[in-house]
C-alpha positions in Angstrom: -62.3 -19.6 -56.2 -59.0 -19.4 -57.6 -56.4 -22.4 -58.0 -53.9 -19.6 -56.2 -56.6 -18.5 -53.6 -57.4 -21.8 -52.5 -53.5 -22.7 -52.1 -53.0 -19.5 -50.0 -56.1 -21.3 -47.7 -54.2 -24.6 -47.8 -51.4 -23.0 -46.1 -52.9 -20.8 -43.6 -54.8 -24.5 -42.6 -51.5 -26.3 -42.4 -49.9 -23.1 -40.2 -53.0 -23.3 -38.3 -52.8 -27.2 -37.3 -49.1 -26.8 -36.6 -49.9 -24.1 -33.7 -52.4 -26.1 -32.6 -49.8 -29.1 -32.1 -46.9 -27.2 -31.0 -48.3 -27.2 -27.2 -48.6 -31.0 -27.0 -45.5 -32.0 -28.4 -42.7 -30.3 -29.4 -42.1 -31.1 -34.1 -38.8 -32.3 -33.6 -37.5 -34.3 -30.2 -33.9 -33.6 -29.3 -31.7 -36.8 -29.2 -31.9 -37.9 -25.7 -28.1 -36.7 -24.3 -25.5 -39.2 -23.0 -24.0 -39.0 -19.3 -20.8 -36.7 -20.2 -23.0 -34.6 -21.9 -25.7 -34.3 -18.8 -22.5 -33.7 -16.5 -21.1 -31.0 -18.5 -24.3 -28.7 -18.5 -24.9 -29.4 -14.8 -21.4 -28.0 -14.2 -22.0 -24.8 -16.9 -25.5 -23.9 -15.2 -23.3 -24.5 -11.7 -20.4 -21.9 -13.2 -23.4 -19.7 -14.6 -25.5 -19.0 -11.0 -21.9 -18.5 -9.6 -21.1 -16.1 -11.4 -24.8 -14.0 -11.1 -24.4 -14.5 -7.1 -20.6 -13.2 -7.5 -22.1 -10.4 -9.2 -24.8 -9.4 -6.9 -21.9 -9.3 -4.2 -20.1 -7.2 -6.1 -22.9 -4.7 -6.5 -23.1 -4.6 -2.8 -19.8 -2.8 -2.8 -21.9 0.2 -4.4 -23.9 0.8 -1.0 -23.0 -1.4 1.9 -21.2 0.5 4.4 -19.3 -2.4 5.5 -17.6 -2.9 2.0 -16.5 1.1 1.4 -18.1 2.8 -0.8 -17.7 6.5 -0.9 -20.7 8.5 0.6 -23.6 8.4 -1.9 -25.1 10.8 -3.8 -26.6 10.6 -7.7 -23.7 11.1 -9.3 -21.5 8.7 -7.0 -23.6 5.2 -7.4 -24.3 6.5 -11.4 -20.5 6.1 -11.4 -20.2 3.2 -9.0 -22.6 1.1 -11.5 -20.5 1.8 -14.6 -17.9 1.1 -12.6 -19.0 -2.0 -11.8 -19.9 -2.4 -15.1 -16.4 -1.5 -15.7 -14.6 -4.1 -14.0 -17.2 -7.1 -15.8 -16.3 -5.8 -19.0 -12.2 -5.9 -18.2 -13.1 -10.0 -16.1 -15.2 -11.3 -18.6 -12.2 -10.3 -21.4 -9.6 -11.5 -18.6 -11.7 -14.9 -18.2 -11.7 -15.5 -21.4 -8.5 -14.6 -22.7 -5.7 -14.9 -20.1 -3.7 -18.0 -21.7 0.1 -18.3 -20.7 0.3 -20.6 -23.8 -1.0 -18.0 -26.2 -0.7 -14.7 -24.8 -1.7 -11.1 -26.0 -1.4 -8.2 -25.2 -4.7 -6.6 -23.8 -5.9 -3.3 -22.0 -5.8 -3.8 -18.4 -7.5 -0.2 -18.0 -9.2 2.1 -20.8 -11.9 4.4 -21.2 -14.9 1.7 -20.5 -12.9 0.5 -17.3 -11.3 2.8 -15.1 -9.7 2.2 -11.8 -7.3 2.2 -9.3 -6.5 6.0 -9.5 -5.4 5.4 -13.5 -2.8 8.1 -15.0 -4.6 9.8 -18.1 -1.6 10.0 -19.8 -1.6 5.5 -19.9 -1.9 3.1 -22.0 -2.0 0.2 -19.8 -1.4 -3.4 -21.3 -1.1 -7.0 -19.6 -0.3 -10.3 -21.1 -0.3 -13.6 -19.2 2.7 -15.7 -18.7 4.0 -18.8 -17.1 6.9 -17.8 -15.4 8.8 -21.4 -16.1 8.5 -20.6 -20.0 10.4 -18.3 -22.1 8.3 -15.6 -24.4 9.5 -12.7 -27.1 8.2 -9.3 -27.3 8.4 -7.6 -30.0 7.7 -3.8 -30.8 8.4 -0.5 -32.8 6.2 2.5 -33.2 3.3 2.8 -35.0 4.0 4.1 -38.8 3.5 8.0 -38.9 3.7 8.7 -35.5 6.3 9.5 -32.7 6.7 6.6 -29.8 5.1 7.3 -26.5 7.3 9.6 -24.5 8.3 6.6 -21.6 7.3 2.9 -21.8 8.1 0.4 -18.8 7.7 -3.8 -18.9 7.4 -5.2 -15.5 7.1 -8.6 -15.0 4.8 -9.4 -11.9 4.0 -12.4 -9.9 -0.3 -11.3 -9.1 -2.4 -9.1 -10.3 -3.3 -6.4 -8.2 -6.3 -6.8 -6.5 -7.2 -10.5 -7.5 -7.4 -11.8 -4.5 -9.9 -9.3 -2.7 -8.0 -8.9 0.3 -5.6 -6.0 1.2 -3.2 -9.2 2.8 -1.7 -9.0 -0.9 0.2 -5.7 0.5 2.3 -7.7 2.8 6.1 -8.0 1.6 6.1 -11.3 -0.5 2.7 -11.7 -1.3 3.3 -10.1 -4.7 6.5 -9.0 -6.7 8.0 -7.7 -9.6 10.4 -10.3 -10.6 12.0 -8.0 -13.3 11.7 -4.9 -15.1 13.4 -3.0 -18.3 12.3 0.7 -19.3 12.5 2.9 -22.5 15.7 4.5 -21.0 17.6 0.9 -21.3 15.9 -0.6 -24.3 17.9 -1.3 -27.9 16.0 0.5 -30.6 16.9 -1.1 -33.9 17.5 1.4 -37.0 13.1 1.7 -37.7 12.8 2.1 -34.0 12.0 -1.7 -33.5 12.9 -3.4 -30.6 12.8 -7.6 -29.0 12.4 -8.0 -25.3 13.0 -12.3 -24.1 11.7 -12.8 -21.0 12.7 -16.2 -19.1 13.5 -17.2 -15.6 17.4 -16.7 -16.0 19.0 -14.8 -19.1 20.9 -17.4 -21.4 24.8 -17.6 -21.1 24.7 -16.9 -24.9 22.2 -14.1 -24.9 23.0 -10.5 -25.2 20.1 -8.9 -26.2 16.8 -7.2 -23.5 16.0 -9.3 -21.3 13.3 -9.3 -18.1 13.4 -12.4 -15.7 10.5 -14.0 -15.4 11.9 -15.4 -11.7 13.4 -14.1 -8.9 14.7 -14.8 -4.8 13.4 -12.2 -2.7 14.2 -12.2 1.0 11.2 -12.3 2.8 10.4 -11.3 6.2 9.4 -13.8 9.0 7.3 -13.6 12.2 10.3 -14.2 14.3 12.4 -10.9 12.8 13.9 -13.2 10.4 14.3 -12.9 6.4 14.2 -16.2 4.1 14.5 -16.6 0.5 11.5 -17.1 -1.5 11.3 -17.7 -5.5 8.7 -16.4 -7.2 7.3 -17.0 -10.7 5.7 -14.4 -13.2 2.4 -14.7 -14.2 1.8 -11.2 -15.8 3.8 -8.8 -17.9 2.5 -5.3 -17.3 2.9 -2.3 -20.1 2.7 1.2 -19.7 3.2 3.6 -22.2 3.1 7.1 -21.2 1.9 9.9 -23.4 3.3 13.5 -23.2 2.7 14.9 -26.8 -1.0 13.9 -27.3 -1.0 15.4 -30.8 1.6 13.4 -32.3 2.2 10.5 -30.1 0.4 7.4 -30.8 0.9 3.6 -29.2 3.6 1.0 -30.0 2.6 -2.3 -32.4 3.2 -4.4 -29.8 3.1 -8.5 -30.0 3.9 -11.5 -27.8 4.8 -14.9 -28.4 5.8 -18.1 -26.0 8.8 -19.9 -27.4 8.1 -23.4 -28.6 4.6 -22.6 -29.3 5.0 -20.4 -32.6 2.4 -21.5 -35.1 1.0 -24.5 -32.9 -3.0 -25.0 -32.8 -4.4 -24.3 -29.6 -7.2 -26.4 -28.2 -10.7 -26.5 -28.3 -12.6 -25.2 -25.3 -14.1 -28.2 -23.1 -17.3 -27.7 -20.4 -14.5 -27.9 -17.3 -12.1 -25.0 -19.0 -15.6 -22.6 -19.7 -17.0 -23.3 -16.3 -14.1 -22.5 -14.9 -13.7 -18.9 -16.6 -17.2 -18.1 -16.0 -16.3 -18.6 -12.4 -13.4 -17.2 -12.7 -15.1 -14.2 -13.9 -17.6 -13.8 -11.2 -14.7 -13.8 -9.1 -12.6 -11.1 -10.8 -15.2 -8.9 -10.4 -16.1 -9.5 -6.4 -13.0 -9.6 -5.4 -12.1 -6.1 -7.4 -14.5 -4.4 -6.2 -14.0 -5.2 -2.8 -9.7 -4.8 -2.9 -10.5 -1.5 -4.3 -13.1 0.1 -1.9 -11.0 -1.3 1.2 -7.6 -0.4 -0.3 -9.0 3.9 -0.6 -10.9 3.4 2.8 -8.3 1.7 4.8 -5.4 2.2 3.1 -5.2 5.7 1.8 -7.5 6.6 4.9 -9.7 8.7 2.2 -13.0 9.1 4.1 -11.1 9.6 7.5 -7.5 9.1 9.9 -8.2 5.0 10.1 -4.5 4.4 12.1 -5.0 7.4 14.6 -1.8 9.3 13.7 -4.0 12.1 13.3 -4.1 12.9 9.5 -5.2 11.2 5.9 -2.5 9.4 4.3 -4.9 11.3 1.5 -5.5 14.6 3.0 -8.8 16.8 1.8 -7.4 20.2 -0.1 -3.5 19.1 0.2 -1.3 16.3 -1.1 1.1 13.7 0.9 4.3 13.9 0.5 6.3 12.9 -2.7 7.7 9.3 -2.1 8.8 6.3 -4.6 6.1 3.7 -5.4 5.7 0.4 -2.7 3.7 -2.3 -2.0 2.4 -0.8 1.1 0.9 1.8 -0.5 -0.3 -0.5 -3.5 2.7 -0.4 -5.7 2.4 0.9 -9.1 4.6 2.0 -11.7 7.9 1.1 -10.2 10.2 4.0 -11.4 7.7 6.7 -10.5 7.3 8.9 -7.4 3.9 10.0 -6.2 2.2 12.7 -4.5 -1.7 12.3 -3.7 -4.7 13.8 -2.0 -8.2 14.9 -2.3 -9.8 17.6 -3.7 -13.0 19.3 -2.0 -14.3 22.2 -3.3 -17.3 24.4 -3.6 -18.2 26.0 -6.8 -16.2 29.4 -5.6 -13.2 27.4 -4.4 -9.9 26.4 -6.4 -6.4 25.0 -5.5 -3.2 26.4 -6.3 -0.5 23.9 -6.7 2.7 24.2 -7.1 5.3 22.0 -7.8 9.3 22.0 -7.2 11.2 19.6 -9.3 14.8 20.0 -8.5 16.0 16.5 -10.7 14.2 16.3 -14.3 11.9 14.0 -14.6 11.8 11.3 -17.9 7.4 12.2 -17.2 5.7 14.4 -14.9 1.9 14.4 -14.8 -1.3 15.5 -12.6 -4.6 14.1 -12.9 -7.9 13.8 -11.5 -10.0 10.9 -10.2 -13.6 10.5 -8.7 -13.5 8.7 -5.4 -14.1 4.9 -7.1 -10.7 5.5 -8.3 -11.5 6.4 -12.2 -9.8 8.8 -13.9 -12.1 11.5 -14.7 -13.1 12.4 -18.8 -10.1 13.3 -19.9 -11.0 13.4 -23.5 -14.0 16.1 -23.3 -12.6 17.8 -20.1 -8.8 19.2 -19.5 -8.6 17.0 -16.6 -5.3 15.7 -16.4 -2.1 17.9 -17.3 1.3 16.4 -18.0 5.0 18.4 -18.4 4.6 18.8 -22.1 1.4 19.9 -22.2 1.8 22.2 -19.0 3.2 25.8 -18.7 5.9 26.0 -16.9 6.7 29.8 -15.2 9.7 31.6 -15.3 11.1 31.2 -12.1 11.2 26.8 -13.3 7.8 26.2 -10.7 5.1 24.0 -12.7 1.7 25.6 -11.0 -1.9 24.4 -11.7 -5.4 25.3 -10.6 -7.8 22.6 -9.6 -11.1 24.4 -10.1 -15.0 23.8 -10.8 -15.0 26.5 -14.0 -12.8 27.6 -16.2 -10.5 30.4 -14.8 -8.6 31.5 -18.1 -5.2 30.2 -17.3 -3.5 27.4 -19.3 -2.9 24.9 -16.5 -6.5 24.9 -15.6 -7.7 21.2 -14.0 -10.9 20.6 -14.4 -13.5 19.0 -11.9 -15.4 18.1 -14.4 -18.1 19.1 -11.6 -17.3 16.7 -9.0 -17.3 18.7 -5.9 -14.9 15.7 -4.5 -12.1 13.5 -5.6 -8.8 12.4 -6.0 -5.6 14.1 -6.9 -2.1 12.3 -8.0 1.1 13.4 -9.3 3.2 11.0 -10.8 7.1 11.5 -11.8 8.9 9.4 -13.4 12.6 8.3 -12.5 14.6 5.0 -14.2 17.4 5.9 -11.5 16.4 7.3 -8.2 16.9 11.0 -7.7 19.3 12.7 -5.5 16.4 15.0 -4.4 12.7 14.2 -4.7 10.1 17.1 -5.8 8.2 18.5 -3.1 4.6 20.2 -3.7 2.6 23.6 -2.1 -1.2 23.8 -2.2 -3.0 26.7 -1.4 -6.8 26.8 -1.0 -8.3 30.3 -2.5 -11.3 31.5 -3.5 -12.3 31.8 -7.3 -11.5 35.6 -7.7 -8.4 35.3 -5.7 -6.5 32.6 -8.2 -4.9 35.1 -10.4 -3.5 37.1 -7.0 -1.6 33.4 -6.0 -0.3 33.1 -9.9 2.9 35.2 -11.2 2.1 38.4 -13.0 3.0 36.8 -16.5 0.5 33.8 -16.2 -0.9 34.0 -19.6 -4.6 33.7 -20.7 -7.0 31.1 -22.6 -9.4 32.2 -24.6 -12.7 29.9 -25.3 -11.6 28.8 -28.9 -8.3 28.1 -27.7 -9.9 25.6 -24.7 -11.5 24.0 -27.3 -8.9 23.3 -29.8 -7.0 22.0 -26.7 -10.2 20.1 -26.1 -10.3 18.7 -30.1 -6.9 17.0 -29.5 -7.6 15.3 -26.2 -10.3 13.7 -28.1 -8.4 12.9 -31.2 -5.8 11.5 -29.1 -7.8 9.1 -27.2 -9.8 7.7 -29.9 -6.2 6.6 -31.1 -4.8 5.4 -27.9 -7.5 2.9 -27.9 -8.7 2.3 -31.5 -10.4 -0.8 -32.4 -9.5 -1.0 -35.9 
């Protein structure tokens, strides 16, 4: 036998004798841990099983009557797990991240976490902040590319739908404590632009500025109002996208004065317990705001406060009124229109929109009944006022439909024989007049008979180069490189 062979078998004995020993005792003991130390993964397995029963209630929210859901069918609960999924992904980064000390700018909503009836034509972006401190924000457009078409800042005291409990829709549970649009902004010469935002302007500041404070008088149980302060603890971004070709997001950064350059500290067992709890929580108590707020608030599966109609009515939409807390708040300069859409595969919806004051954004979009936008990157779901034909007579119609009809403003279902419908536009000053809306149920073969004579056509090749930009555009809007 070879010098080398009978190596090799010295080796295999030696691999063989340490198997054999590794089930008696382990080949090298872990240093026996000190109290603190003990403590500190008691308190993280603690955090952790929180979070997985936080999670399972969550999950009821998919198919427990008594938490909402929409009626089930493969498609819905398909849906209602990535959106669950959805709302993990957006807590755990939340969790994590949210530091008032060291802020950044991250997506509230995107493609891998839809909700709350999102605008397709959004980038949405929050930040957290202390509303006792004083922070800079700094932006211009990206190089190469135009600005978004409207962009809004709103300071805000909560996050909608933290607390998992429609209460947060009474007046003063949450506010906006200040707010400054594209329309008031100071563009430098390159387009750049510095936002402070502080609980009270400086006496020797000229420059944008959004409090980060603010008295509101709140109502009482005996008919009374008293003043209440309330403190920031979020700035909110939306930038709103009309020309998808050419548009692109703004470079966008956020800094709290007096902390420039400083080291931030290490994580300790107590802070990482607490945002895995914190987690969990997110994503219960989102879930749950969510599927009571569509139920009971917008009355989408039936008439909850027996008036006798939907605030979201099936085949129609509300009528146009400026955003409010009652009816969940949003953008604070927009109007909105809503309903549902429920249609057979024969069915479509003419709407038609009269807009008597120009809008600074107008857009329409689709939404499965969880509240996500639908694919608005592979399907020509949405429709805003630039990429819209308008007809000669200055009415902006659409067609909510199942299959493609051949006309330019063509919303697609993207096969949901349900959903939701919004229209959004936006005002920085209140109009004199407010838009009203028209829709008209008709069959499939009928949609050209409810459209003027001059509506034009859309050939195949032409729906899919419309197609190619939507999904150039949105890889953009939310590159990760």
């Amino acid at each position: 036998m070879s010098a080398r062979r009978g190596g090799l078998l010295g080796i295999q004995r030696l691999a063989l004798a340490l198997l054999l020993c590794a089930g008696s005792a382990p080949a090298f003991a872990a240093p026996p841990a000190d109290a603190e130390t003990t403590a500190a993964a008691k308190e993280l397995r603690a955090a952790w099983e929180q979070l997985e029963a936080d999670l399972a209630s969550a999950r009821d929210a998919l198919d427990d009557p008594k938490l909402f859901p929409p009626p089930p069918s493969d498609r819905t609960l398909a849906e209602g797990y990535r959106y669950l999924l959805g709302f993990l992904y957006g807590s755990v980064e939340r969790a994590l991240a949210e530091d008032a000390n060291f802020p950044y700018f991250r997506r509230a909503l995107q493609p891998l976490n839809k909700a709350t009836i999102d605008n397709a034509d959004a980038l949405y972006l929050s930040a957290a902040i202390d509303g006792a401190g004083s922070y800079r924000v700094r932006g211009i457009a990206s190089p190469g590319w135009r600005a978004p078409r409207y962009v809004i800042f709103e300071a805000q005291s909560a996050y909608a739908g933290d607390s998992g409990s429609l209460a947060e829709l009474r007046p003063g549970a949450r506010v906006t404590t200040g707010m400054l649009d594209s329309t008031k902004i100071h563009f430098g010469a390159e387009g750049a632009f510095e936002i402070l935002l502080a609980p009270e302007r400086p006496a020797d500041y000229g420059g944008d500025f959004i409090a980060t404070k603010a008295v509101r008088q709140i109502p009482q149980p005996d008919g009374t109002t008293q003043p209440v302060e309330f403190a920031a603890h979020f700035v909110s971004v939306r930038e709103l996208f009309s020309d998808w070709e050419n548009q692109a997001p703004l470079e966008l950064e956020i800094v709290r004065e007096g902390f420039e350059g400083a080291p931030k500290p290490p994580e300790n067992a107590a802070d990482m317990a607490r945002r895995v709890r914190r987690a969990g929580e997110l994503v219960r108590n989102q879930m749950r705001f969510w599927n009571e707020f569509y139920a009971r608030t917008l009355e989408t599966h039936e008439d909850v406060n027996g008036d006798g109609k939907q605030f979201m009515p099936i085949n129609d939409l509300n009528a146009p009124n400026a955003a409010a807390l009652a009816t969940g708040g949003g953008q604070s300069t927009n109007v909105y229109a809503g309903g549902q859409f429920e249609l057979g595969p024969d069915e479509a919806l003419i709407i038609e929109e009269h807009i008597p004051v120009e809008a600074a954004y107008i857009g329409f979009h689709l939404s499965n009944l969880w509240g996500e936008s639908t694919d608005y990157a592979n399907a020509q779901s949405s429709l805003n006022g630039n990429q819209a034909e308008w007809d000669a007579d200055g009415v902006l119609r659409v067609v909510v439909a199942p299959r493609d009809p051949g006309v330019p403003n063509w919303l697609d279902t993207t096969g949901l024989p349900r959903g939701f419908m919004s229209v959004r536009w936006t005002y920085p000053e209140p109009p004199a007049q407010l838009p009203s809306v028209r829709v008209t149920k008709v069959r499939f073969n009928e949609i050209r008979a409810y459209l003027p004579p001059d509506t034009g056509s859309v050939t195949p090749d032409e729906r899919r180069e419309a197609i190619r930009v939507r999904q150039e555009h949105v890889q953009r809007r939310y590159r990760q490189h």
